[in-house]
C-alpha positions in Angstrom: 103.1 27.1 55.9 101.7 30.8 55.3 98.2 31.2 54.8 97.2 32.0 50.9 97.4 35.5 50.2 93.9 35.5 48.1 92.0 37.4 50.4 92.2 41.3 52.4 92.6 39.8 55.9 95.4 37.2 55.3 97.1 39.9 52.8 96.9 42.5 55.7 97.5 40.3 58.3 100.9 38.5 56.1 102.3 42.6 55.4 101.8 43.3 59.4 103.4 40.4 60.5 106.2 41.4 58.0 106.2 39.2 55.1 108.5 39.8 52.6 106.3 38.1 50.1 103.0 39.6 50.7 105.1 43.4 50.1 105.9 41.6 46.7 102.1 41.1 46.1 101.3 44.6 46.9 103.5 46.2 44.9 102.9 43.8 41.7 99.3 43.9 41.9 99.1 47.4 42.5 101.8 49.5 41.3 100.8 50.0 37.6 97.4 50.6 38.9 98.3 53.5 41.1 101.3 54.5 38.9 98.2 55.3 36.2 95.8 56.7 38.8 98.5 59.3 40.0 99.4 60.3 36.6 96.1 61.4 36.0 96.2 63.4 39.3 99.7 64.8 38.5 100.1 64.9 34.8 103.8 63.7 35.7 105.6 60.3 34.9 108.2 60.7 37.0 106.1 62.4 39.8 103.4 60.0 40.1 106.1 57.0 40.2 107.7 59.2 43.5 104.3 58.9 44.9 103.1 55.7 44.9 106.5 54.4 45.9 106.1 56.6 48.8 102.7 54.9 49.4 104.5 51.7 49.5 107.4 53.4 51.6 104.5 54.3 54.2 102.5 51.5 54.0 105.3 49.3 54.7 106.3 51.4 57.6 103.3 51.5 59.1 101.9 48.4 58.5 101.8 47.4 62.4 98.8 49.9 61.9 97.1 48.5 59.4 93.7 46.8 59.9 92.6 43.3 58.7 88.9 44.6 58.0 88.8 47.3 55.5 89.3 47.1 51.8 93.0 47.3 51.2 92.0 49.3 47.4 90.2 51.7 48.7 93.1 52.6 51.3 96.2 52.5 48.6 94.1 54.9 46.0 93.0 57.3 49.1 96.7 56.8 50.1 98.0 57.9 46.5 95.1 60.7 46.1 96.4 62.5 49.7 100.0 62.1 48.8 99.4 63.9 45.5 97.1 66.6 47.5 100.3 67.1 49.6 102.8 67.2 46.7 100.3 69.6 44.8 99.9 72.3 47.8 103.2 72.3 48.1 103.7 73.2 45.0 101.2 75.9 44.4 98.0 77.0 45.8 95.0 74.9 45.3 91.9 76.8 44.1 88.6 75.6 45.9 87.5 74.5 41.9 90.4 72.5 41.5 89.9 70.5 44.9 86.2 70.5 44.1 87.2 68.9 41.2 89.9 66.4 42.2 87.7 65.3 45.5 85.3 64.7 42.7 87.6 62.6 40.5 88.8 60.8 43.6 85.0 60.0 44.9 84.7 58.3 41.2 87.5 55.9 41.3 86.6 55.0 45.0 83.3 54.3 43.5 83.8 52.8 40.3 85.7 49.4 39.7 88.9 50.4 38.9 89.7 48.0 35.7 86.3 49.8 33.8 88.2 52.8 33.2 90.5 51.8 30.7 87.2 49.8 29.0 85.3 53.5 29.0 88.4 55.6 27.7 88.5 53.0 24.7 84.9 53.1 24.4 84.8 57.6 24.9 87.8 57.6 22.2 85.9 55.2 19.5 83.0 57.7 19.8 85.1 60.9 19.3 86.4 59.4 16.0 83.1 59.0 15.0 81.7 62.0 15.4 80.7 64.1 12.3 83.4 65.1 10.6 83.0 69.0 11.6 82.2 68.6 14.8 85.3 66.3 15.8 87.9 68.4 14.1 86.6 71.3 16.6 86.3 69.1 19.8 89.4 68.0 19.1 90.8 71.3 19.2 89.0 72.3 22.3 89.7 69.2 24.3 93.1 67.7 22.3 94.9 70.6 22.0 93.4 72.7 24.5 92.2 75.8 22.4 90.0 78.5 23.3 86.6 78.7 21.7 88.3 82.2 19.8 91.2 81.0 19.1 89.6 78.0 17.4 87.3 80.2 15.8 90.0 82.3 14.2 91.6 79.3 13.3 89.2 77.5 11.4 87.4 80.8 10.1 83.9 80.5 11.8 82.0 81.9 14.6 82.2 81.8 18.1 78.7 80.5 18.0 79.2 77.9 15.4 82.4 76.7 17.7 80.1 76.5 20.7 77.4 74.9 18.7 80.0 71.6 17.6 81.4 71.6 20.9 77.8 71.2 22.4 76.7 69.0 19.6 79.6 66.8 20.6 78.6 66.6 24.0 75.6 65.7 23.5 76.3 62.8 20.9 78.8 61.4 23.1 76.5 61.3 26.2 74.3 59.5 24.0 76.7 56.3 22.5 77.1 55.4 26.3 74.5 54.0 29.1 73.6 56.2 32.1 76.2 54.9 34.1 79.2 55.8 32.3 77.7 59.2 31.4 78.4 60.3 34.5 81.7 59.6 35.1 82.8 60.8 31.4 80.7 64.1 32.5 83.3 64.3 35.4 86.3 63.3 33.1 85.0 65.9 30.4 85.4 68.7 33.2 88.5 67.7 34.9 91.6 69.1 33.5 92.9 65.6 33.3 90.5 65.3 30.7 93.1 65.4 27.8 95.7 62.9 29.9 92.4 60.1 29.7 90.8 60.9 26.4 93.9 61.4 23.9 96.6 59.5 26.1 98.2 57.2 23.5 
């Protein structure tokens, strides 16, 4: 009988040795999780589902490789985060910002457990609906529907400064509605241009 598959080192040791079954696992327990994390990084349904099957391509490939003592997680979302780095500079050039800014992202989901995510957008979302009434139409604007602070201004017939002024103010309410912890990471989501894929995604 196969060892249980409830821990790393059997799960590792049960893909190198070619178990059809423990491929099964991986890609059950893992795809929709990595299918979401690359659609952050891609903005792309269809390109982030070519990438983490390609993950599971390599992985399975190269499982002869794999070692029993590391956290298998960790590997598959470094695994999907350099195979959209790849796809991306292919692509186009990557500015030193952007990279700044995805390592960043990518440091964060390495670091954070990864089923909290979904609990903070929910609880980031709640709060924009609540903000004052003012203040949310503009920040919507800015981060929904990706308008510049003139164009908003023009839109809504007000100043620049009053548009900078809601945009702060809603900032600075929403840092406030959650603890320490989770201010940091929405600070990184508020900056990221996935920002609009995590805050307004249906």
């Amino acid at each position: 009988m196969s060892p249980p598959l409830n821990s790393d080192i059997n799960f590792i040791n049960a893909l190198k040795s070619g178990d059809a079954s423990a491929y099964n696992k991986l890609v059950n327990d893992y795809h929709q999780k990595l299918c979401v994390y690359a659609y952050n990084l891609a903005h792309d349904r269809s390109e982030a589902e070519d990438i983490v099957q390609n993950v599971f391509m390599r992985v399975w490939r190269k499982r002869d490789k794999l070692k029993a003592d590391f956290s298998l997680q960790s590997f598959l979302y470094k695994s999907v985060y350099n195979e959209f780095i790849d796809h991306y500079r292919k692509q186009k050039n990557v500015f030193p910002l952007e990279k700044k800014y995805l390592d960043a992202f990518h440091t964060l989901v390495e670091e954070t457990d990864v089923s909290s995510f979904d609990i903070l957008i929910k609880k980031v979302k709640q709060e924009i609906q609540n903000l004052p009434p003012k203040c949310k139409k503009v920040f919507l604007l800015s981060k929904q529907e990706g308008l510049t602070n003139i164009e908003i201004a023009e839109y809504l017939e007000i100043s620049i400064k009053t548009v900078e002024a809601q945009i702060t103010k809603a900032f600075y309410i929403l840092r406030t509605k959650i603890n320490k912890k989770d201010s940091n990471v929405f600070l990184y989501l508020s900056v990221l241009k996935l920002k609009k894929v995590l805050l307004f995604k249906s």
